[in-house]
N, C-alpha and C positions, 0 to 999 in steps of 0.2 A: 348372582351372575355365575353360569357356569365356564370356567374353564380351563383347559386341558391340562395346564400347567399345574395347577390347582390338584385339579383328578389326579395328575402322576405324582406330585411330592403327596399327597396323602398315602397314594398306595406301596409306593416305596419305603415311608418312613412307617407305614402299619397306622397310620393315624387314621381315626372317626372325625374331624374337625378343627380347629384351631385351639380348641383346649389343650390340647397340647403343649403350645406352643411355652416355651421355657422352662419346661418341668424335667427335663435330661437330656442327655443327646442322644444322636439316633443318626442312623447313615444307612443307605438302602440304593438301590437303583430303579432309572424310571425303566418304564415299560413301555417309552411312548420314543423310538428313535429318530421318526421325523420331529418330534418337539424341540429337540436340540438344535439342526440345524433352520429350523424356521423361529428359534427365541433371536440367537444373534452367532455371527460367525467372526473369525477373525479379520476379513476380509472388511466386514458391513463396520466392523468398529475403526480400522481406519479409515475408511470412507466418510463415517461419519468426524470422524479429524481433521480430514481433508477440507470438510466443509465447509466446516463451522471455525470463528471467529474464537478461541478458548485457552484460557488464560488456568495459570494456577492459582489455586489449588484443585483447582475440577479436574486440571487435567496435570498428568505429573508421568515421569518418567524415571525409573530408577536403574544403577546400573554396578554393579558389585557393592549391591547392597545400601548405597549411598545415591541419594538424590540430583540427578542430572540437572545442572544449570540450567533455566528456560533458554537464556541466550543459546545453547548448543542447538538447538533444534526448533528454534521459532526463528521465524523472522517477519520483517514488516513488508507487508505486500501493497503497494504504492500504485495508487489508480494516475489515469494521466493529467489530474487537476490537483495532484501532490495528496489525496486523502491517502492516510497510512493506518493499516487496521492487521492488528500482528495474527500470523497467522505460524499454522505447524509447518515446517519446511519439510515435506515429505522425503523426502532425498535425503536429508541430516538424520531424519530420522529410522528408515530403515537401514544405516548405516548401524543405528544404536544397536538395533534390532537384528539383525545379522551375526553382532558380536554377544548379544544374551543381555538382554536386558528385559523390564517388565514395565509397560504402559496401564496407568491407571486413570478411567474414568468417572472423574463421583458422578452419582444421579444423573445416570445414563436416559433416565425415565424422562430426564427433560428435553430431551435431541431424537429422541427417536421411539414411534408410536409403535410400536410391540411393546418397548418399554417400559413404555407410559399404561397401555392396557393391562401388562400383565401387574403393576402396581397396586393400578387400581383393582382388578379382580381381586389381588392380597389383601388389601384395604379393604372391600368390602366383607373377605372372606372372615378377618381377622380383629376387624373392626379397631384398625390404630394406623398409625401413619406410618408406611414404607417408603423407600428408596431403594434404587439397584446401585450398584459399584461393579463397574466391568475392570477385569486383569488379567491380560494377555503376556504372559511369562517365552520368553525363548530360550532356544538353547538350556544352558548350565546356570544360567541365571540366579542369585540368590533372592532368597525373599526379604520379609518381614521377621523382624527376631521376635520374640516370646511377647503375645500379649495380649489383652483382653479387651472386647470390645463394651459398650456399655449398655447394648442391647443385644435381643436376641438378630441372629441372624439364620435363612437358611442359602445355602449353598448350593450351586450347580453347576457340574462339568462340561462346560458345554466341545471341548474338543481337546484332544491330548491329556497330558497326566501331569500330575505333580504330589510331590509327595508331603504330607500334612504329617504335625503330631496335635491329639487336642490333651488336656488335660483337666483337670478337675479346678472348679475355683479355689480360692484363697481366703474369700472375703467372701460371704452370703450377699446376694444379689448389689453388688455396688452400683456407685451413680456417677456421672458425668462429675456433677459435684455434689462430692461426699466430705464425709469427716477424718475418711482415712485416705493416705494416698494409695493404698493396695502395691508395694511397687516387690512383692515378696510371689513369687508364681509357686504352687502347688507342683508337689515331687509326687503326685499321682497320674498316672498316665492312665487316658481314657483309652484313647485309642493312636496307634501308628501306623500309619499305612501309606499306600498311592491311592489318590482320587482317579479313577477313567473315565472315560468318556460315558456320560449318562447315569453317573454316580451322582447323589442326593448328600446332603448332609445339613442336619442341625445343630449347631453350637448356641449354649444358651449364653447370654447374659454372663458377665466374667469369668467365665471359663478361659483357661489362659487355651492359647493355641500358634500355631507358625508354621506359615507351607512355603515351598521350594523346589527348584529343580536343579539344585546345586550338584555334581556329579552324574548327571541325566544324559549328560551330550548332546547331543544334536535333536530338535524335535521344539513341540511347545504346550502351550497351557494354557485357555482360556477358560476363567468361569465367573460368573455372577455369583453376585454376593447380594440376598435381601435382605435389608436390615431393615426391623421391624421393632419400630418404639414402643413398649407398653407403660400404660398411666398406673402411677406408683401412687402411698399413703402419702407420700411427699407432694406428689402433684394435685390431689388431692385437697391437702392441708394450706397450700399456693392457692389455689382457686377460691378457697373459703378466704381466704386474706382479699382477698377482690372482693367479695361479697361483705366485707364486715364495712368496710368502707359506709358501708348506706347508712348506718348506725352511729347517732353521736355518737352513743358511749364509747366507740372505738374512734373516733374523729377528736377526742377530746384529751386535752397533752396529759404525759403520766407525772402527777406531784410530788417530786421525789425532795420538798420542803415540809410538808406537814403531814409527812406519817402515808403510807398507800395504801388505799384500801381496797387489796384486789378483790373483794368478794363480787361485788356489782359485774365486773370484768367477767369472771370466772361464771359468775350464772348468765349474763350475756355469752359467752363463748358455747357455754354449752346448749344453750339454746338455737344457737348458729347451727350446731354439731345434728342436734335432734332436726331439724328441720330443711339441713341442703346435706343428703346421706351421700355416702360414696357414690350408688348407683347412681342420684341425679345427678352429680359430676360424671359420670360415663355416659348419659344421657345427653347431657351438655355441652359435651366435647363435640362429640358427636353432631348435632346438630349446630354449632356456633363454629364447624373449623369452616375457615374461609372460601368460597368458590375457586377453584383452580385454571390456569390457563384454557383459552379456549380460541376459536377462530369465530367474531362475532356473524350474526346473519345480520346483510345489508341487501333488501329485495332488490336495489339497483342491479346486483352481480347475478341474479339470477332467481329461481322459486325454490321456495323450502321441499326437498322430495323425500329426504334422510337426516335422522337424525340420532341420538344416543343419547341417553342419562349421564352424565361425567361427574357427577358429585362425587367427594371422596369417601363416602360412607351413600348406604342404601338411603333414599327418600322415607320419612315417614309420611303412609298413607292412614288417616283415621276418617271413619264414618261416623257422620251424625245422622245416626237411624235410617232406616231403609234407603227414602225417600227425601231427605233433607237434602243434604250437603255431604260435601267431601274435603277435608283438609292434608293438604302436603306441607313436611314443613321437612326444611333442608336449607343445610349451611345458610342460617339466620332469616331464612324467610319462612312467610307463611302463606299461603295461598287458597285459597278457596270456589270449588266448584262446585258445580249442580251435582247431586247423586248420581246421573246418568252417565256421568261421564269417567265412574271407577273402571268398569274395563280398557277403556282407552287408558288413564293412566297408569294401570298394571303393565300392561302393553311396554308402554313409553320408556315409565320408568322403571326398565325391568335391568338396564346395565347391559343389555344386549341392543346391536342395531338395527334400528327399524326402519323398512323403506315403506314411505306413507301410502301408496297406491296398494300396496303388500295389507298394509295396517288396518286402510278404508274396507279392505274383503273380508277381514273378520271381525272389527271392532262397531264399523260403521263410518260413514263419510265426514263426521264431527273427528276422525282422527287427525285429519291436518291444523282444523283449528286448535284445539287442545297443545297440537305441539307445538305451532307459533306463541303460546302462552308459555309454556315450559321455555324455551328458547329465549323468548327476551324475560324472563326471572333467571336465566342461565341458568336454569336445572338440567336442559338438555343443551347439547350443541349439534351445528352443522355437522352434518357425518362428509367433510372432505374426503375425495379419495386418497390423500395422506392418514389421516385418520381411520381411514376404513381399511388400510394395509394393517394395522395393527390389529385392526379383529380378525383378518380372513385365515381362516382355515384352525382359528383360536378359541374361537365364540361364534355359535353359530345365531343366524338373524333374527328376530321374535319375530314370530306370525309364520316363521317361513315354515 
């Protein structure tokens, strides 16, 4: 799936690809300045506050460096049949905001379809699971004090400055849970500086870091944060533990009465090893993570005209010989169709949106049916026009 976002963090940070991705840091600027105010603005993120029903820890507010009470800025908004459903009290809250505060929203991707698109283009780009995290900094505001995340992230400015330091790790790629607590930060400075506006940046994986507008005065700081999970030998070595299960010999208690004799163990283990390799865990992931939110199609509301590919990784498409058959296999399905119908689903499922009357002119008039298949196996969804504001001007339409 190509998109812009995509294109601009490659060419700012000098990257060919998501190989990249955790092997140093790197900080650049995009070259794409409507991309900025069309990913998200300060405005569009409280709006999206306004809206929505959001509770901590999705959503959080800090305020000299210390975490705002929810009660200071929520409250309950009472319909006239007494339902009470807590809501942000807009008013409490740009009060915070006025006096320097920072508003934080985890996984932005799930309230708002830019969001959600530009994830998913990460996701397919990168092929691991993403999230955004929005933070809106005002004023003099302080931040975050020193600290590492536990994956890679990339960074974008999307309006105003603030001023970062990153620094080099402590620990060789640490984990979520590990064996050490890592709580010691590195006296090596990568870099110090101010982010602006349409500035990029990569921080990998424990690298310590802490940004701020402490001393700044007046003015503010929005930017997105991708956090980008990569599968480790440990998750890895997790997965084969699911897999040993099938196997008495690992189903069978360990006799720690007459003497152990792990040899049996040991050449089962390793035959687990020779036979489920890293890559078919990368393969497996891939293919077994779960189908993602979508807006089901019900033809009561109306006829299928548009649709999208939404899986979190690219559909695998394999041919059985010319002429045979075609199989798709995505998030734990597997599907099968006549040969004739590969270019329809290249089409389809290409992660770009496709409008079927568009689709029928180059593929041929079997493209609607084919996508009413795709659509109820949820490989594809309705392309709403909510959903379709997250592609526009992003992703441009297949076929078109």
């Amino acid at each position: 799936m190509e998109h812009r976002l995509i294109n601009a963090i490659e060419t700012a940070l000098g990257w060919s690809g998501a190989e990249e991705l955790g092997k140093g840091f790197a900080r650049g600027t995009l070259n794409d300045p409507a991309l900025l105010f069309r990913l998200l603005t300060p405005n569009r993120l409280l709006d999206i506050a306004m809206r929505r029903s959001l509770n901590r820890p999705q959503f959080r507010c800090f305020q000299n460096g210390v975490e705002v009470h929810p009660a200071v800025y929520y409250t309950d908004s009472v319909s006239p049949r007494g339902q009470s459903i807590p809501m942000v009290n807009m008013r409490s809250l740009g009060n915070l905001l006025r006096g320097g505060a920072t508003l934080i929203l985890d996984q932005a991707n799930v309230f708002d379809p830019t969001m959600e698109v530009a994830c998913r283009a990460l996701q397919w780009w990168s092929h691991e699971r993403v999230q955004v995290n929005a933070y809106l900094t005002t004023n003099d505001a302080a931040g975050f004090p020193l600290h590492w995340d536990d994956h890679d992230v990339v960074i974008v400015q999307l309006a105003g400055e603030k001023e970062w330091e990153v620094r080099a790790d402590s620990r060789k790629v640490p984990m979520y849970r590990d064996s050490d607590p890592n709580n010691n930060p590195s006296d090596e400075i990568l870099w110090s500086g101010v982010m602006r506006t349409g500035d990029v940046m990569h921080i990998p994986r424990g690298h310590w870091h802490q940004a701020t507008r402490t001393g700044s005065g007046s003015g503010k700081s929005l930017h997105v944060t991708f956090g980008i999970t990569k599968r480790t030998g440990a998750s890895w070595l997790a997965w084969l533990a699911d897999w040993c299960r099938e196997r008495e010999i690992f189903r069978q208690d360990l006799d720690r009465w007459h003497g152990l004799d792990s040899a049996p163990l040991t050449g089962a283990a390793t035959t687990l090893f020779d036979e489920r390799s890293p890559a078919d865990y990368l393969a497996a992931y891939e293919q077994e993570t779960t189908l993602p939110r979508h807006v089901p199609f019900l033809d009561i509301l109306g006829p299928l005209d548009a649709v999208v590919c939404t899986t979190h990784f690219p559909p695998r498409i394999q041919e059985r010989g010319k002429t045979v058959a075609v199989d798709v296999l995505a998030s734990g399905k597997k599907l099968t169709l006549a040969a004739k119908a590969l270019p329809t689903l290249r089409l389809l499922l290409s992660g770009r949106p496709v409008v079927l009357e568009q689709a029928a002119a180059v593929v041929g008039a079997e493209a609607a049916e084919v996508a009413k298949i795709l659509v109820e196996a949820e490989l594809c969804a309705v392309l709403t026009p909510e959903l379709s504001s997250g592609y526009t001007g992003l992703v441009t339409n297949a076929g078109s």
